[in-house]
C-alpha positions in Angstrom: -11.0 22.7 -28.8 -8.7 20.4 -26.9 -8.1 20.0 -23.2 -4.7 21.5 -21.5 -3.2 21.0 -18.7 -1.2 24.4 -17.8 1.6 24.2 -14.7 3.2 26.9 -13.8 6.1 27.0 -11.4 6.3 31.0 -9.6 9.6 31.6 -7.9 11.0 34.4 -6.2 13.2 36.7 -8.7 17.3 36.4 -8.2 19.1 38.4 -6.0 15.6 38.9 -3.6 15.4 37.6 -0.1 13.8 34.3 -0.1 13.4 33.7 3.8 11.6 30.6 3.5 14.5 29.3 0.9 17.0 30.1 4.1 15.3 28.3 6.4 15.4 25.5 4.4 18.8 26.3 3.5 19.8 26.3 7.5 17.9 23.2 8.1 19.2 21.2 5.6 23.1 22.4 6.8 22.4 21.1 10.6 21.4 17.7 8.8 24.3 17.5 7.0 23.0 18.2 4.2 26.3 20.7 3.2 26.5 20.2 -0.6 23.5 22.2 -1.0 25.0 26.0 -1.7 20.7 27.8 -2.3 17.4 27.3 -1.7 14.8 28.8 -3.3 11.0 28.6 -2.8 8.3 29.1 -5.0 4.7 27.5 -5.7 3.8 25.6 -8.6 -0.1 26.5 -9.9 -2.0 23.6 -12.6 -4.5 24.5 -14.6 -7.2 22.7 -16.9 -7.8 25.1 -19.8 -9.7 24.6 -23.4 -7.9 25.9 -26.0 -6.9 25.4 -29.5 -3.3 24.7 -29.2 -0.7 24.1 -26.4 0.7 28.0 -27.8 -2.8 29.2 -27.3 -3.1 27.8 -23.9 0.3 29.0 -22.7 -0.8 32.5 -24.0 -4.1 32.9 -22.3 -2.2 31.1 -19.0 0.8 34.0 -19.7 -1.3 36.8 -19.3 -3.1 35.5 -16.3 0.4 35.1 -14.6 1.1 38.7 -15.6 -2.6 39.9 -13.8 -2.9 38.0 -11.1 -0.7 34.4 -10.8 2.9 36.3 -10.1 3.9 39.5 -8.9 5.7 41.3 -11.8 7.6 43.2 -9.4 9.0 39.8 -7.4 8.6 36.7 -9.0 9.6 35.2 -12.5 7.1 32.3 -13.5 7.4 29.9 -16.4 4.1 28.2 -18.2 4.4 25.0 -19.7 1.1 23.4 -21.5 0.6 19.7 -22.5 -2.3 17.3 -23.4 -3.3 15.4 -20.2 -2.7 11.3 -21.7 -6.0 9.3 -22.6 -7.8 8.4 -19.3 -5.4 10.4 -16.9 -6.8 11.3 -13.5 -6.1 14.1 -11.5 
């Protein structure tokens, strides 16, 4: 078994209000900030997971963004898995 590190990034799905994203959005205007057309907010989740592969480990993380990490009905997510590097701290 080999040692994963899982992030997954949760956002809001398109076309839903995203009040924090407008905030922002609003905020960054009055700065000056005009270029900026959207905002959107989500969360990004990291997990340490055994597994046998990176596939494996994105699988098992997959379903446990479909029963409890993301709301089905609201938010996309997307899971990527890699190999923390020799002697990386987190």
């Amino acid at each position: 078994m080999n040692r994963f590190t899982v992030e997954v990034l949760v956002t809001p799905r398109p076309g839903l209000l995203d009040p924090q994203g407008k905030a922002i959005h609003h905020a960054l205007a009055s700065l000056g900030y005009d270029s900026v057309e959207d905002v959107r907010v989500g969360r990004a989740i990291y997990l340490d997971i055994e597994a046998g592969s990176a596939a494996e480990a994105t699988e098992r993380v997959e379903d446990a963004c479909r029963k409890l990490l993301a709301n089905p009905v609201t938010e996309d997510f997307r899971v990527t898995a890699a190999e923390p590097a020799c002697g990386a701290v987190r």
